[in-house]
Rosetta silent file (secondary structure, phi, psi, omega in degrees, C-alpha in Angstrom):
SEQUENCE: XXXXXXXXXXXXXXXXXXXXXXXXXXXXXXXXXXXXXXXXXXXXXXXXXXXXXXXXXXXXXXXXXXXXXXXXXXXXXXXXXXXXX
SCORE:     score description
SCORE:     0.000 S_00000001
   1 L     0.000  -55.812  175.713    0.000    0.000    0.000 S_00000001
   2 H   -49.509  -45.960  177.602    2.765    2.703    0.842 S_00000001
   3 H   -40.942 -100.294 -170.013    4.443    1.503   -2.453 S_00000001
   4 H   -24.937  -49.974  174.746    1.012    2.953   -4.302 S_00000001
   5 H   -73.568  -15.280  177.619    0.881    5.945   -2.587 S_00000001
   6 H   -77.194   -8.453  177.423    4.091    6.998   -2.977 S_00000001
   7 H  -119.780    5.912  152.639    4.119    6.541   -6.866 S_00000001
   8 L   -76.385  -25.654 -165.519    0.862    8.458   -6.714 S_00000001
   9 L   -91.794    8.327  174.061    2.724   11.436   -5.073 S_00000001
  10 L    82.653 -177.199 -166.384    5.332   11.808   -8.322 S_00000001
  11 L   -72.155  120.622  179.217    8.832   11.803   -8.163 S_00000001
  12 L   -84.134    6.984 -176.589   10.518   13.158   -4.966 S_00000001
  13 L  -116.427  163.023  138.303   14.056   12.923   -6.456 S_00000001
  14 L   145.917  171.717  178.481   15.565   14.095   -9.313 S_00000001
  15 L   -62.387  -48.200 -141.092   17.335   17.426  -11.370 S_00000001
  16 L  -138.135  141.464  170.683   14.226   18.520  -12.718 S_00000001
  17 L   -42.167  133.413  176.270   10.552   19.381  -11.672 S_00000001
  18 L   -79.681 -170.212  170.875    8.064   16.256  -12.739 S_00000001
  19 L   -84.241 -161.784 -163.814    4.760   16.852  -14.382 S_00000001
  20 L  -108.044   95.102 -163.536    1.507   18.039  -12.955 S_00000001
  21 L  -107.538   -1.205  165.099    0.760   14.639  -11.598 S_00000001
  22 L   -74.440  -10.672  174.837   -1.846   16.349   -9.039 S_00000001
  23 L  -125.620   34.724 -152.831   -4.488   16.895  -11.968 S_00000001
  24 L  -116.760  164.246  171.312   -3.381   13.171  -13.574 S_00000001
  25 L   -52.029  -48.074 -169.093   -5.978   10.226  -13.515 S_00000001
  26 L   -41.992  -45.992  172.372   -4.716    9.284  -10.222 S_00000001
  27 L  -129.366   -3.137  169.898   -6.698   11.952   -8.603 S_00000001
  28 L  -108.430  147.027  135.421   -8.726   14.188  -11.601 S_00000001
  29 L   -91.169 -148.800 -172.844  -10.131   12.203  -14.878 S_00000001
  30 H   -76.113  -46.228 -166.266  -11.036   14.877  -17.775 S_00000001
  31 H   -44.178  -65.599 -167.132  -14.231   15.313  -16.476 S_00000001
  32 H   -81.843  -24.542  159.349  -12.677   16.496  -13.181 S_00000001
  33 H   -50.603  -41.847  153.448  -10.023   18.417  -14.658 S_00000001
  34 H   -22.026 -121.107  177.623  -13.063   20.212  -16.730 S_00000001
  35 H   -10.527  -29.950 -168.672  -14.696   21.146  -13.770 S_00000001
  36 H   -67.636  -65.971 -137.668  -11.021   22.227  -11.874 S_00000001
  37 H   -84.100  -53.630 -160.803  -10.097   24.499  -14.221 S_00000001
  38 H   -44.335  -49.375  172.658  -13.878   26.048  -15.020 S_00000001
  39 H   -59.081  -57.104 -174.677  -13.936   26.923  -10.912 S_00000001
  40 H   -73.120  -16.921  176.177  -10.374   28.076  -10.752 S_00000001
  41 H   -60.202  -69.342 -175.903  -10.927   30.838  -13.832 S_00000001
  42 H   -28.143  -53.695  175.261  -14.149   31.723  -12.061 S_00000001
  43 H   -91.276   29.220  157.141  -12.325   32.666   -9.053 S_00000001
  44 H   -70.566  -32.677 -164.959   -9.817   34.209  -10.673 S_00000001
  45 H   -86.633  -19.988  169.896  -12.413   36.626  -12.724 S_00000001
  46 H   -83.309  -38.894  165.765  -13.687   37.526   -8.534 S_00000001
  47 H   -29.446  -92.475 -174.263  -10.137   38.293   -7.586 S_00000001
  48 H   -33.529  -34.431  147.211   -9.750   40.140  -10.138 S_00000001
  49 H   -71.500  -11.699  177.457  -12.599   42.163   -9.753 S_00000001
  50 H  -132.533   23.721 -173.641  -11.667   43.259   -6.517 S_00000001
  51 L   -66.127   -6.032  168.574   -7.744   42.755   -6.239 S_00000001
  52 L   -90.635   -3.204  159.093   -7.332   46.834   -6.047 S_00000001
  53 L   -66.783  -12.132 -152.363   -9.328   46.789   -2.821 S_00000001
  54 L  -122.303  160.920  160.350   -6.973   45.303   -0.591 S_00000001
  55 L  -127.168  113.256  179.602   -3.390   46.380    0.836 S_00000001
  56 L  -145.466   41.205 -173.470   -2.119   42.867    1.003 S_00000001
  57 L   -22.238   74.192  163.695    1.267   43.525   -0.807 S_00000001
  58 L    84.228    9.614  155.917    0.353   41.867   -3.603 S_00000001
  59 H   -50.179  -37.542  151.118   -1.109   38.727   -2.055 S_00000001
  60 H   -38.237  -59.886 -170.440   -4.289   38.995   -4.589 S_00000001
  61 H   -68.506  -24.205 -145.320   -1.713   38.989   -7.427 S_00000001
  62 H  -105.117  -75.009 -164.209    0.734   35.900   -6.182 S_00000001
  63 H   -48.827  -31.419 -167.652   -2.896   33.572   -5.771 S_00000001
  64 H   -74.760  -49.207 -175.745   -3.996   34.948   -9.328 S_00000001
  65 H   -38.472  -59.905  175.131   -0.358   33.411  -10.359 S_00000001
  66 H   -56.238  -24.746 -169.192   -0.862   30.171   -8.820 S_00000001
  67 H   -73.992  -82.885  171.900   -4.534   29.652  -10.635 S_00000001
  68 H    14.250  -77.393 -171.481   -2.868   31.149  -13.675 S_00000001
  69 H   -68.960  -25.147 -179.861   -0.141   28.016  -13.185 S_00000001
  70 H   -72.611  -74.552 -171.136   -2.895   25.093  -11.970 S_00000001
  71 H   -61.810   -7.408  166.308   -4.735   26.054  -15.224 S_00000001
  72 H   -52.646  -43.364  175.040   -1.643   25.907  -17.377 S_00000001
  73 H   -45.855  -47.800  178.381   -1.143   22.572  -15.945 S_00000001
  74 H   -66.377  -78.935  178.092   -4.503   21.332  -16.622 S_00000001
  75 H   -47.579   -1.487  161.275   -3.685   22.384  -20.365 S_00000001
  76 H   -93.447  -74.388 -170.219   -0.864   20.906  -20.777 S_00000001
  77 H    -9.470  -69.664 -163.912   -2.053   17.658  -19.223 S_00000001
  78 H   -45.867  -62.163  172.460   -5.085   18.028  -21.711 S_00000001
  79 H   -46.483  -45.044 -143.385   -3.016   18.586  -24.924 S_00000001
  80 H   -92.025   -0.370  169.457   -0.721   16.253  -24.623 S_00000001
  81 H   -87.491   -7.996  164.124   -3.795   13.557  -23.725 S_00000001
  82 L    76.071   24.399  153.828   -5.152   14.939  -27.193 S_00000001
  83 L   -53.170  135.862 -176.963   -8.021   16.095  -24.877 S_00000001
  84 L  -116.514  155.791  162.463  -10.500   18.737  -25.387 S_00000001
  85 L   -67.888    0.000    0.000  -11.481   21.488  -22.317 S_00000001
């Protein structure tokens, strides 16, 4: 059982960053990837409506980065599964 979770959690060694094995079959299919990314734009587009409200230096902008990078992920995943969004 540890073996399996541990080759669920991608490689913890190595030169180079792995792939975005957090939105992979193991824990999204397309379906849920769909759905992922459709949620994280939405809150991106409320951030965005109110990210000049705040003095959080620039905490509003660093979270719009990470969704920004989750949905790249999900679109790379998708492409290279010859997937559509």
């Amino acid at each position: 059982m540890a073996d399996n979770i541990l080759a669920r959690l991608g490689p913890l060694f190595g030169t180079s960053p792995g792939g975005p094995t957090y939105v992979s079959e193991h824990f999204l299919n397309q379906d849920g990837r769909r759905a992922y990314r459709a949620s994280l734009l939405a809150a991106y587009d409320q951030l965005a409506s109110c990210e000049n409200q705040f003095a959080d230096d620039g905490r509003v902008r660093r979270i719009q980065q990470c969704i920004i990078n989750v949905v790249a992920d999900i679109e790379t995943l998708s492409l290279g599964k010859g997937q559509q969004l």
